[in-house]
C-alpha positions as CSV (number, residue, x, y, z in Angstrom):
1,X,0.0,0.0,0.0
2,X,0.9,3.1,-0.5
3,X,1.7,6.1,1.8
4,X,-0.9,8.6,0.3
5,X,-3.5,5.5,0.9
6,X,-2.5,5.7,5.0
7,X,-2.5,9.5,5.0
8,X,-6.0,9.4,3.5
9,X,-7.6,7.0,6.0
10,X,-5.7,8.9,8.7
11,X,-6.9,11.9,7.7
12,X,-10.1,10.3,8.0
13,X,-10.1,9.1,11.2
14,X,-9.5,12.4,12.4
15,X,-12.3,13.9,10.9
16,X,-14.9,10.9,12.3
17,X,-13.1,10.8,15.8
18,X,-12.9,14.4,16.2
19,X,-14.7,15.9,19.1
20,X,-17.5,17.6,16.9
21,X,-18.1,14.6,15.1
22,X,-20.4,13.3,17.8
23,X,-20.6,15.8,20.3
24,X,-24.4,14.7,21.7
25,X,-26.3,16.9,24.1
26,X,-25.9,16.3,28.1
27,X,-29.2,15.0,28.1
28,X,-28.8,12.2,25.3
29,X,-25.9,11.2,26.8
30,X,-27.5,10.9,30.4
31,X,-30.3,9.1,28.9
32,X,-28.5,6.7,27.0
33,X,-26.1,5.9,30.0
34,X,-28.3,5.1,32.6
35,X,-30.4,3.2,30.0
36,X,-27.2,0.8,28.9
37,X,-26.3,0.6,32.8
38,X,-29.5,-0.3,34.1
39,X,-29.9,-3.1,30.4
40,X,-26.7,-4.4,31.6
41,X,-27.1,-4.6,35.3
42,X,-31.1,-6.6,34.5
43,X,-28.8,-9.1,32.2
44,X,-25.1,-9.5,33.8
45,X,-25.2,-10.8,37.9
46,X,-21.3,-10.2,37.6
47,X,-21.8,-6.1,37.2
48,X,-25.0,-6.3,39.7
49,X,-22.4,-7.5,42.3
50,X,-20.0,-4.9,41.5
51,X,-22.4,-2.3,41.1
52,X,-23.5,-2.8,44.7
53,X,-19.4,-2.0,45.5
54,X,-18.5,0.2,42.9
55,X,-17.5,4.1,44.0
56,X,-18.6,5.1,40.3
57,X,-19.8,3.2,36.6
58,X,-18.3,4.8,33.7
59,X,-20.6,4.0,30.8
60,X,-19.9,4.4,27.2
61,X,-23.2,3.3,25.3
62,X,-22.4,3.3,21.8
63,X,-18.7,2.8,20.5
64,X,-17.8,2.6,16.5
65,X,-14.9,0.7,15.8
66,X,-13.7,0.5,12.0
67,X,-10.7,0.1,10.1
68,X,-8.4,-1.0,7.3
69,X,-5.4,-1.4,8.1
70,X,-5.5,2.2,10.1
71,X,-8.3,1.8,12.6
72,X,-9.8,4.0,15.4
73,X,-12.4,4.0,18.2
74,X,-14.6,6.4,19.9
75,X,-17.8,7.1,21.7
76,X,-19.1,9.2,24.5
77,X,-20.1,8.4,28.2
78,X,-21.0,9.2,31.9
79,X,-19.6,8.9,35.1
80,X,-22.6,7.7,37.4
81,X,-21.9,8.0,41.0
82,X,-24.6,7.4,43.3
83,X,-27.1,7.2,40.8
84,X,-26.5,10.2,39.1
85,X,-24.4,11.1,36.5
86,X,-21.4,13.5,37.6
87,X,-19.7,13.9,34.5
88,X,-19.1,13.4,30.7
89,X,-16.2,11.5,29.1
90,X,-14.5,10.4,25.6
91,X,-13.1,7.2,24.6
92,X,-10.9,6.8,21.6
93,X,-7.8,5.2,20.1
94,X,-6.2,4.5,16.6
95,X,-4.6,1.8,15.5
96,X,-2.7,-0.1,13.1
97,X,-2.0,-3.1,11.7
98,X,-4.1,-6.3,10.2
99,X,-8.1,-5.3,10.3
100,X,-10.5,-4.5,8.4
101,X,-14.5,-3.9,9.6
102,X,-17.1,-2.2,11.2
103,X,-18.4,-2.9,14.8
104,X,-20.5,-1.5,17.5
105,X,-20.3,-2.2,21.0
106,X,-20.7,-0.5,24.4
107,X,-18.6,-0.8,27.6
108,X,-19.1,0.2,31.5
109,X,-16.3,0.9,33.9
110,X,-17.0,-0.5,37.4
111,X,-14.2,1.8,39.7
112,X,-13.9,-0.3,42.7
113,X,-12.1,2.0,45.1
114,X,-11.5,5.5,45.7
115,X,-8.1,5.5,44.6
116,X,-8.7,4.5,41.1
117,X,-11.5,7.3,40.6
118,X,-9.0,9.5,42.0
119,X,-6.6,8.6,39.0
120,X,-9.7,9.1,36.7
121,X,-10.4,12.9,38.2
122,X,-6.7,13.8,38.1
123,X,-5.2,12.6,34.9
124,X,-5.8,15.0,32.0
125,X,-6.7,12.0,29.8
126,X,-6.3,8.6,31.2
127,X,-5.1,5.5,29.0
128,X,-6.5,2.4,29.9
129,X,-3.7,0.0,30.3
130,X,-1.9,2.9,32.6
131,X,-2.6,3.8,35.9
132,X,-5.2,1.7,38.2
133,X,-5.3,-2.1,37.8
134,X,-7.9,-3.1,35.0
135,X,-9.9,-6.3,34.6
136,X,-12.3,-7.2,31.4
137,X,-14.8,-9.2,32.7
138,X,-14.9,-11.9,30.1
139,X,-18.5,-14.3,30.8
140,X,-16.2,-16.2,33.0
141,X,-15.2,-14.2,35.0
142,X,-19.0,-12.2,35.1
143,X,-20.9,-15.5,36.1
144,X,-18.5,-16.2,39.1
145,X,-17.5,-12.1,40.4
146,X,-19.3,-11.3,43.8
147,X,-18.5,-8.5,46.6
148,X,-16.2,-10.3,48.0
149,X,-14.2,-11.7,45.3
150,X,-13.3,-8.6,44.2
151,X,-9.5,-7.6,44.0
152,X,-8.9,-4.7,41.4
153,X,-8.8,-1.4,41.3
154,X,-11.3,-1.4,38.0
155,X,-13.4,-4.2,36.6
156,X,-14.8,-3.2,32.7
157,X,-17.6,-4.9,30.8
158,X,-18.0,-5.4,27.0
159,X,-21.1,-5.6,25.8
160,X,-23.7,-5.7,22.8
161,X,-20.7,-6.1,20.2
162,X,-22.6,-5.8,16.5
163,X,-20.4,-5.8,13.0
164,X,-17.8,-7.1,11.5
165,X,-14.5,-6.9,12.9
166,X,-12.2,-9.4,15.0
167,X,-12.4,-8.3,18.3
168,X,-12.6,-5.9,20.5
169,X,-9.6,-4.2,23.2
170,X,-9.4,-1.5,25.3
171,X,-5.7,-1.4,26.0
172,X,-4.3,1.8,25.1
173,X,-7.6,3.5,24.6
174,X,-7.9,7.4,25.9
175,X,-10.5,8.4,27.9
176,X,-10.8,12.0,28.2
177,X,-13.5,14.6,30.2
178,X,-15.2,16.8,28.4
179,X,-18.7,19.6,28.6
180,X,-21.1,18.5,26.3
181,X,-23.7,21.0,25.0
182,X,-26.6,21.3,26.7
């Protein structure tokens, strides 16, 4: 391939992953949050457990993933904390290599202890994979998680994954706060 082909799709995963690309109102976002979290909590015993622990839930509804050979990911979230939502974040990475697709999933932070939301609140951008310990809660390890077999500082859940595209990480994605409109 050649090397106008990667600045093109780079060029165009700027303009899709940009922050006014999506940029949905406070309210939608809210809406569709507590929606996902409370879908996921009726379906998943493993995130019912560790919602009865968790400090906070960050909750990212609706993520596009696509890619050819340059890839990228984003979406839009809450923080819920005490059954309200407290804030807005941003998930996105790019990558590279061997892919090629479209897919749509959703995921939901569970941040187990004070110290990791901490780390969230203070770092001007987090990158999963940095920082607090992380574990994705595979069905495994969702069927058999309870209140007291919890040991990390973050548990995440992947959910409603739709497309086609070989799976799905979260390792060296960026989360970032940000103000939606109103």
């Amino acid at each position: 391939m050649n090397r106008n082909f990667f600045a093109f799709a780079f060029a165009i995963l700027l303009v899709i992953a940009s922050p006014s690309a999506r940029a949905d109102s406070a309210a939608e976002i809210t809406r569709d949050a507590n929606a996902t979290l409370a879908d996921l909590l009726a379906q998943n015993p493993g995130a019912r457990a560790l919602a009865a622990e968790a400090k906070a839930i960050l909750v990212f509804p609706d993520i596009v993933k696509f890619g050819l050979v340059v890839g990228g990911q984003g979406g839009e979230g809450a923080l819920i904390r005490g059954g309200r939502v407290v804030s807005f974040y941003r998930t996105a990475s790019v990558s590279y290599g061997l892919q090629a697709g479209v897919q749509r999933f959703g995921y939901a932070l569970f941040f187990m202890n004070d110290n990791a939301l901490a780390y969230l609140d203070r770092s001007d951008g987090w990158e999963i994979g940095v920082g607090p310990s992380l574990v994705v809660a595979d069905e495994g390890i969702a069927r058999s998680v309870t209140s007291t077999t919890t040991r990390s500082d973050i548990y995440a859940f992947i959910f409603d994954q739709k497309g086609l595209m070989a799976g799905v990480g979260l390792q060296g994605t960026k989360i970032t706060r940000f103000t939606p409109s109103r």
